[in-house]
N, C-alpha and C positions, 0 to 999 in steps of 0.2 A: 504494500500500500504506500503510495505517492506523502509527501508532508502534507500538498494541498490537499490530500485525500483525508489523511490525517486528521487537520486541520477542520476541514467541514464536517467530519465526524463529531469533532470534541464543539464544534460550534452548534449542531442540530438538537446534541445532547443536552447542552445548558437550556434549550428553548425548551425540552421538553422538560427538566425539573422531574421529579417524583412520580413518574408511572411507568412504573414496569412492565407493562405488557406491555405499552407503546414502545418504549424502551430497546426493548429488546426487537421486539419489530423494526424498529431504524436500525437497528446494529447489522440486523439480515437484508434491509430494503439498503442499506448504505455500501456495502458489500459487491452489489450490483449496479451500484449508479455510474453513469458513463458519463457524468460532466463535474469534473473535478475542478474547482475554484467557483462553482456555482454560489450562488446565492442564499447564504443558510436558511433567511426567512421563507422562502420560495420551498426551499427542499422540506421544512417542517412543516409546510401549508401542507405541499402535494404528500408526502409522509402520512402526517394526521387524515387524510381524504381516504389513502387508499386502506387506513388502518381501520378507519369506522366501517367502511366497506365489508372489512376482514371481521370485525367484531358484534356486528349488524346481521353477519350470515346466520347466524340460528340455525336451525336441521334442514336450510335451502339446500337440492343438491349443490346447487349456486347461484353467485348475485353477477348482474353485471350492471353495472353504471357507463352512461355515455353520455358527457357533457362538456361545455366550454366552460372553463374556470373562470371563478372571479377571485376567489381570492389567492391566489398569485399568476403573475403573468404568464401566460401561454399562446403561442403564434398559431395554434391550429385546439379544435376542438381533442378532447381524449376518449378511449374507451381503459376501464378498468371491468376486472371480472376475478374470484378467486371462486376455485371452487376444490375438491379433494385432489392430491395430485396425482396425472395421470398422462402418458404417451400421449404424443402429438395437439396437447391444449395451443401452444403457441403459435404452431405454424397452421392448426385449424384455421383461428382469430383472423390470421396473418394471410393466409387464402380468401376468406370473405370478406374479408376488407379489401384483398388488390379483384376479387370480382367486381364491385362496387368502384373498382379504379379509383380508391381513394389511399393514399402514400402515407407511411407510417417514416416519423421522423425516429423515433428513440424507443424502445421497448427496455423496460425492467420487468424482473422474473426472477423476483425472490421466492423460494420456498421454502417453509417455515415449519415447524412442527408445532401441533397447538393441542390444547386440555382443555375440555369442554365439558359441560355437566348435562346431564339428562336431558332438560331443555334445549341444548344447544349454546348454553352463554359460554364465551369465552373466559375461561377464571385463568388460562398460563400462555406466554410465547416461548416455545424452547425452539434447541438447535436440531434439527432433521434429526442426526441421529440419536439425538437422546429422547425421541417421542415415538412414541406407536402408531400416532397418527401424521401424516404430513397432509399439508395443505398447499395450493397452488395457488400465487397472488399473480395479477398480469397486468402493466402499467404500459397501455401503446397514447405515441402522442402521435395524432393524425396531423396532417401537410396543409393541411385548413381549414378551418371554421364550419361546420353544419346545421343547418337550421334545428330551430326546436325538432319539428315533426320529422325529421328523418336522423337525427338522436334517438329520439324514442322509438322509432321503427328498428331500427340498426341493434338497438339493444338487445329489444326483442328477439330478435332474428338471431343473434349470438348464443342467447339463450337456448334455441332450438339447439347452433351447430355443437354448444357444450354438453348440449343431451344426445346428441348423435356420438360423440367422441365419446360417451360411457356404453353408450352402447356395443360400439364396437370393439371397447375394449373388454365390457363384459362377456362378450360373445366371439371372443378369440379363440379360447381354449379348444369349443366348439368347432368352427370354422377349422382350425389347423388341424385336429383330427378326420374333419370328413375331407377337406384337401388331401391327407394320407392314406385315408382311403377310397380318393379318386387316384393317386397317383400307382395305388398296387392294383387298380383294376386296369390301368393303361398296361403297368407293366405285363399281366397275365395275357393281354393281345396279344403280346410280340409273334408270336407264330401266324394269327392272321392276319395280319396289318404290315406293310413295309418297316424297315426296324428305321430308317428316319422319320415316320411319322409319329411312330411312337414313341422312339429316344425324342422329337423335339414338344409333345402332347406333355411328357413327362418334365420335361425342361421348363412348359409352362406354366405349369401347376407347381413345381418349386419354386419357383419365380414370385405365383399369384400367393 
């Protein structure tokens, strides 16, 4: 870690004063930040935003927020989203937003490990491996400004694709077993099928 880096650390921390789970959530969001000599009020604002986010989740399988900020400056509208963590959340986000041809300047992706009670309230921020459970935060800052109603749309919509990405991870296990048992029922052809068709049938089913 950079002095400047340093630096805005020991600066974001004195803003926050006395809360531990926030706390320690800058300590994991700070970690990831890709603009060192920033502006410590800016980075406690966006910090604090994406923490209520994080602490606001309850038993959602996830939240996702998309807004232009006011309180600190920002040259393009943001999406945030945290939900359990999981294969391909980032580059999901990061597809439906270049479908929408809208440009993502700066992403943070801290993951965090957290203790939550019955209800869902956040009572701890630990470090990934010292928790049972990890959690997925995701900070994209978009390329320009977007109106109310397609913020709210956009959210929404993200919401779906974070529900599609549980699903397919839920439904891997699945998936790669009956993959393996399309690829030994290609293999059993080989005697009636040319053996290029079948060596390249089975090349694409290891592939898929």
């Amino acid at each position: 870690m950079t002095i400047a880096e340093e630096s805005l650390q020991d600066r974001v921390a004195a803003l926050i004063g006395a809360h531990p789970r926030l706390r320690a959530f800058a300590e994991a969001y700070l970690m990831r930040n890709t603009r060192p000599g920033a502006d410590a009020d800016a980075v406690h604002h966006e910090i604090a935003g994406v923490f209520k986010l994080l602490d606001g989740r309850g038993r959602e399988p996830a939240v996702v927020r998309a807004f232009t900020p006011t309180d600190y400056e920002c040259s393009g509208s943001v999406v945030e989203a945290t939900t359990d963590d999981l294969p391909y959340l980032v580059d999901s986000i990061a597809a439906e937003l270049e479908a929408r041809d809208i440009g993502v300047r700066r992403v943070v992706h801290p993951i965090v490990g957290t203790e939550r009670d019955h209800d869902g309230r956040l009572l701890r921020v630990l470090r990934p491996r010292d928790s049972a459970r990890r959690e997925s935060v995701m900070h994209f800052e978009l390329d320009r400004r977007l109106p109310d109603a397609e913020l709210a749309e956009l959210g929404q919509r993200l919401l779906q694709v974070l529900a599609d990405v549980r699903r397919v991870v839920a439904d891997y296990p699945a998936m790669s077993q009956q993959i393996g048992r399309m690829v030994e029922r290609a293999r059993s052809g080989a005697g009636e099928y040319p053996f290029d068709e079948v060596n390249e049938t089975m090349a694409f089913l290891r592939w898929l």
